[in-house]
C-alpha positions, 0 to 999 in steps of 0.5 A: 487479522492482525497482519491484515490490519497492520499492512493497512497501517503500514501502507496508510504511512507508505503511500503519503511517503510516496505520494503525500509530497506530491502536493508540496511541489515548491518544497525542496527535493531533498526536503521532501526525500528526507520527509518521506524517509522519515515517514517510511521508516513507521512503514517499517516498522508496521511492515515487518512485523505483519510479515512476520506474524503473518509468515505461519499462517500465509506464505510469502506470496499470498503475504505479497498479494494480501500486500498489493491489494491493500496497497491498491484500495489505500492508494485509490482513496488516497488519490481521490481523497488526499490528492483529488484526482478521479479514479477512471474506469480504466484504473478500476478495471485495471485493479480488478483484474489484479485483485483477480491474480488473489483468487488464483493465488489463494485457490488451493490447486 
């Protein structure tokens, strides 16, 4: 439980250094890269510990798939909620069939 949540946190910080710049387009490029840097670096630092807790129990591909599924549930409240842009049915669709990818990665074969 403890990696789960500190990959939520982590990808909470990795999505505003990729995205959050979006609405401050007047600001300038390397201001931005530099903000984002910044932002990126507590990712890290969330990041590589959940990786490392998590390693005993998961291994690195279900690490992996725990990761992209967070990344697409923050990343979708993120654009509606921060950015304002509608989630459309095809984005939707398009996410369920890559959360579908963790019952074949998670199923014991």
């Amino acid at each position: 439980m403890r990696t789960v949540l500190l990959l939520i946190a982590s990808n909470i910080f990795m999505t505003f250094a990729w995205y959050g710049h979006l609405k401050f387009k007047e600001a300038a490029l390397w201001k931005v890269i530099l903000v984002s840097w910044g932002i990126a670096l507590f990712e890290y630092m969330l990041m590589v510990p959940a990786n490392r807790i998590g390693h005993g129990t998961f291994s690195v591909a279900q690490l992996k798939t725990i990761q992209e599924v967070i990344t697409l549930l923050v990343f979708g409240a993120f654009s509606v909620l921060y950015l304002r842009e509608p989630l459309k049915w095809n984005y939707l669709v398009g996410f369920a069939l890559i959360v579908a990818a963790v019952y074949v990665i998670f199923k014991e074969w």
